[in-house]
DRENRO-896500 format. One record per residue (C-alpha): x, y negated, z; residue in three letters. Coordinates in steps of 0.25 Angstrom, whole numbers. Layout:
(r (X; Y; Z); "ALA")
...
//
This chain:
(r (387; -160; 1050); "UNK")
(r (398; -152; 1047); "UNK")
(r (396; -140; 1056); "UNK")
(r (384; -135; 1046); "UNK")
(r (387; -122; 1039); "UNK")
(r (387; -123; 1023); "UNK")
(r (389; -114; 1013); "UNK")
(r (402; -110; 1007); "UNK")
(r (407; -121; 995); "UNK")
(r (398; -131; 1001); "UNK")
(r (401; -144; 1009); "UNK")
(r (393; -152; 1019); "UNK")
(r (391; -168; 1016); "UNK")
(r (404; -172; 1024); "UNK")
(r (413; -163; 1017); "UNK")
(r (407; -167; 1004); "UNK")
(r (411; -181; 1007); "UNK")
(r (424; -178; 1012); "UNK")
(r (427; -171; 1000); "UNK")
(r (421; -181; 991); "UNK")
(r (428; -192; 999); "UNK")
(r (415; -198; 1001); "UNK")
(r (406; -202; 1012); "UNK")
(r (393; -196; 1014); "UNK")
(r (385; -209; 1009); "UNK")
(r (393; -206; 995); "UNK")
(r (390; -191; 996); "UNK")
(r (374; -196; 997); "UNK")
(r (377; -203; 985); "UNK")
(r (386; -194; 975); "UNK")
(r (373; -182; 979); "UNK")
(r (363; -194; 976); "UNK")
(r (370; -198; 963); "UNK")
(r (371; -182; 960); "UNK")
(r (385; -181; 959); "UNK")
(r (384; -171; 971); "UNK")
(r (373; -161; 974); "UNK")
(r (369; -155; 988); "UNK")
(r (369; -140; 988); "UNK")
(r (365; -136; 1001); "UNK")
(r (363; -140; 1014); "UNK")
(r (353; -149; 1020); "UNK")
(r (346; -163; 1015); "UNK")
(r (355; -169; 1029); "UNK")
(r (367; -160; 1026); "UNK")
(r (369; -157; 1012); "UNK")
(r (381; -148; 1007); "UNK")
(r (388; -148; 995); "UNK")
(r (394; -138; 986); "UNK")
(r (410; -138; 986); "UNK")
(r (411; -137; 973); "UNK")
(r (402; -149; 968); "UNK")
(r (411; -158; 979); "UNK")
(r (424; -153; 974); "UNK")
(r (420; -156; 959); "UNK")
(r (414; -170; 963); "UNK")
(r (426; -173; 972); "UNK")
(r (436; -171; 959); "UNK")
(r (427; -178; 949); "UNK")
(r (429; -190; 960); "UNK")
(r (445; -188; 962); "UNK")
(r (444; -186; 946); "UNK")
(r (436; -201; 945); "UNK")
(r (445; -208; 957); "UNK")
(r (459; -202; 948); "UNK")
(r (454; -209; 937); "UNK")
//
């Protein structure tokens, strides 16, 4: 649901993935592996701080280059 109004820095679950290059089955399991940690939202539509996405996204590209 992408219409829902977050606070600045954060991302919804789809934007995440987008991000992340990911689907949301493997969002579901970098937060349940603690990789990623929600920061707001609700239990059905979580959000995620910009800034933890961005670092986790270039330890990724960083692992993928290698």
């Amino acid at each position: 649901m992408e219409s829902q109004m977050i606070r600045p820095g954060h991302l919804t679950a789809h934007q995440t993935a987008r991000v992340l290059g990911v689907e949301l089955t493997g969002l579901r399991t970098l937060v349940h592996r603690g990789q990623l940690t929600r920061s707001g939202g609700t239990e059905r539509q979580p959000w995620y701080a910009a800034k933890d996405v961005a670092v986790l996204a270039a330890k990724r590209a960083a692992r993928a280059a290698a």
